[in-house]
C-alpha positions as CSV (number, residue, x, y, z in Angstrom):
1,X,-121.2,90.3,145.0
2,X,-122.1,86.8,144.6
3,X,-120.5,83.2,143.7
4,X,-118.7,82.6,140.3
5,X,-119.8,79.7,138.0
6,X,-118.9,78.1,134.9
7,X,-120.9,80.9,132.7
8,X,-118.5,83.7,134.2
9,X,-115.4,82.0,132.3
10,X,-114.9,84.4,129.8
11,X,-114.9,87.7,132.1
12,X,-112.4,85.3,134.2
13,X,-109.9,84.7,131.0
14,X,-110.4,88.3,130.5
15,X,-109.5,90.1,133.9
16,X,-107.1,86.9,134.5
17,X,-105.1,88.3,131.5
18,X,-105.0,92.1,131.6
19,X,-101.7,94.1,131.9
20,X,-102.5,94.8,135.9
21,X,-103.2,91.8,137.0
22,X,-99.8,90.2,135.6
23,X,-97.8,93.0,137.0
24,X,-99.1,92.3,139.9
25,X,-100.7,89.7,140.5
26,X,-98.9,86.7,138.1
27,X,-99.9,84.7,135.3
28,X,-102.4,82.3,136.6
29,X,-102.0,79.9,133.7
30,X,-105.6,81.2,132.5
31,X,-105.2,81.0,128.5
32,X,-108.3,79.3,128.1
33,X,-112.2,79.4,128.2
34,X,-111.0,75.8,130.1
35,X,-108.3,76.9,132.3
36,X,-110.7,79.9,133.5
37,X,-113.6,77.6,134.5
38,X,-110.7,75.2,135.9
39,X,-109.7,78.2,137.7
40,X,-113.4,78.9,139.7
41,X,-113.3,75.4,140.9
42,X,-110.0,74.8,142.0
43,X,-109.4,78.8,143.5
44,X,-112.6,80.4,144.5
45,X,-115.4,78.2,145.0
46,X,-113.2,75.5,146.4
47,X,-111.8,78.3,149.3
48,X,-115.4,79.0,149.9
49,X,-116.1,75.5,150.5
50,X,-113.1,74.9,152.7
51,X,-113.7,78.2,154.6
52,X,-116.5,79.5,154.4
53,X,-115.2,82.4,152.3
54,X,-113.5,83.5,149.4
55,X,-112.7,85.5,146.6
56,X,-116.7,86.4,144.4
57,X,-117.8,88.3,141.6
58,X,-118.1,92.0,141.7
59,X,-121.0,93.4,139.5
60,X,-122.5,96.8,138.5
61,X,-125.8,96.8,140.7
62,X,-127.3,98.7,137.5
63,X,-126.8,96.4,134.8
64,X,-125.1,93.2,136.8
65,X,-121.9,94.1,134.5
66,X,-118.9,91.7,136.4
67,X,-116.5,94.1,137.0
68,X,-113.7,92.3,139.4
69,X,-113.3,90.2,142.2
70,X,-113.3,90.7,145.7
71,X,-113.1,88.5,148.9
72,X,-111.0,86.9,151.5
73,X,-108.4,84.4,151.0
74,X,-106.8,82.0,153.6
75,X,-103.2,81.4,152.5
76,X,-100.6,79.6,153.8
77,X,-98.0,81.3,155.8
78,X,-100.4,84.0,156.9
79,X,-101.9,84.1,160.3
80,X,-105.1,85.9,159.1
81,X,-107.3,85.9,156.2
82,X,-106.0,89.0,153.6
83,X,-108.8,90.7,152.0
84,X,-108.2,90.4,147.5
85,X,-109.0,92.4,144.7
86,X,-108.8,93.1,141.5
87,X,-111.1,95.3,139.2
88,X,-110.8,95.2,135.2
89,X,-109.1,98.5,134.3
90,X,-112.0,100.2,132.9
91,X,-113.4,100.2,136.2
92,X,-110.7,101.1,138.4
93,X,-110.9,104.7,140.0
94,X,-114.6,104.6,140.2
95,X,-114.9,104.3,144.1
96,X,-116.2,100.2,143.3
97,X,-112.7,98.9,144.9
98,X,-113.5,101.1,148.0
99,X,-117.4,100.5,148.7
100,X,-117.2,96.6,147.9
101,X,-113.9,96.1,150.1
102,X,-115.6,98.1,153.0
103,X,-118.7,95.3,152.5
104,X,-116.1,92.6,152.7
105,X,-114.8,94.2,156.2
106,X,-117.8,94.3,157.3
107,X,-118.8,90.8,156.7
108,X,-115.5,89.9,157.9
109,X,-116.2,91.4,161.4
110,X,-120.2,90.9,162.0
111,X,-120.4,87.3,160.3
112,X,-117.4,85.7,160.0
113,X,-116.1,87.4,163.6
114,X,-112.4,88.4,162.3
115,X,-110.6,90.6,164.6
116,X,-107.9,91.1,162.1
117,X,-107.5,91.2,158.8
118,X,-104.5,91.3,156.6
119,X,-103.5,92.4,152.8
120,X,-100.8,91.8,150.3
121,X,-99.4,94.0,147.2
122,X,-96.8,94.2,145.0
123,X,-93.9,96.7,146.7
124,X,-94.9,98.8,143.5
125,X,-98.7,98.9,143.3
126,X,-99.4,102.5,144.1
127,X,-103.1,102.0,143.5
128,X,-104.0,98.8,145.9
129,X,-101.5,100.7,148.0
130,X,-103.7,103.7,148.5
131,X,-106.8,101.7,148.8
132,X,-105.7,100.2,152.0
133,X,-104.6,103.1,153.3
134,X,-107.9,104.3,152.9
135,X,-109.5,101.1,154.3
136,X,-107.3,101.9,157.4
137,X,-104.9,99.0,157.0
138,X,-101.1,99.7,158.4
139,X,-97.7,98.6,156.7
140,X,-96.5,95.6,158.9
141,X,-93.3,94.4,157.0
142,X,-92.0,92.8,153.6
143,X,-92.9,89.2,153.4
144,X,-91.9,86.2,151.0
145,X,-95.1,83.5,150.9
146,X,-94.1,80.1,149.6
147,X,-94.0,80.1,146.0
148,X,-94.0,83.6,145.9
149,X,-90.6,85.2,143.7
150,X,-91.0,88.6,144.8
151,X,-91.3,90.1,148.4
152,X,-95.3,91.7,149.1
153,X,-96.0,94.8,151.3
154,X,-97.8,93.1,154.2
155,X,-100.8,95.3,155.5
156,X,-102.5,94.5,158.8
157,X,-105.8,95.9,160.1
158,X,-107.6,95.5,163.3
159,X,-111.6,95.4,163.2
């Protein structure tokens, strides 16, 4: 994992823009090489700055291929950070997802000193679903953020 930057752009346009991610996640307004590197600043980088934590860059260790994000985001209306994801579809199902959000748990607990940590998916996203499960996160409730259209599944999970 590590930070994103202007020169990751095009994978961010890319992942931003597959089918998953806008069933699940929302069109992000990223249609260009411009909106994407908007996109680091204003999103990513600028939680890490305000936090100390954030969504980063997932890459193959073998051939530093980026392959999806994964972090901890600080949103409004929750009362703990939620761990995010999101993988490019040709790497989804390859145990990534797993090992990378089990780092960011980690890091959550020794560094940052979390005691709880939460999540959010789509009511329908079988896949993220299952990954928390794994994690050991617990179904809390159906919640509405601000902005949001749609009611998430929240998750909760103690560390």
């Amino acid at each position: 994992m590590r930070l994103l930057n202007d020169a990751d752009a095009s994978f961010i346009l890319g992942l931003l823009n597959e089918p998953g991610w806008l069933k699940y996640i929302g069109d992000r307004g990223v249609h260009t090489l411009d909106d994407a590197k908007a996109y680091i600043l204003s999103g990513p980088l600028a939680m890490i700055k305000k936090y100390g934590f954030g969504l980063y860059l997932v890459e193959r260790q073998e051939d530093l291929m980026p392959v999806g994000l994964c972090g901890l985001l600080q949103r409004d209306g929750l009362n703990w950070p939620d761990i995010g994801f999101a993988y490019c579809d040709q790497f989804r199902r390859q145990g990534i997802a797993f090992e990378v959000a089990q780092a960011t748990l980690e890091y959550a607990q020794s560094v940052l000193r979390l005691t709880k940590v939460a999540a959010l998916t789509a009511t329908n996203n079988e896949a993220s679903i299952g990954l928390l499960r794994k994690l050991g996160f617990a179904y809390e409730r159906q919640i509405a953020l601000s902005g949001q259209a749609e009611a998430s599944n929240l998750y909760l999970k103690a560390l």
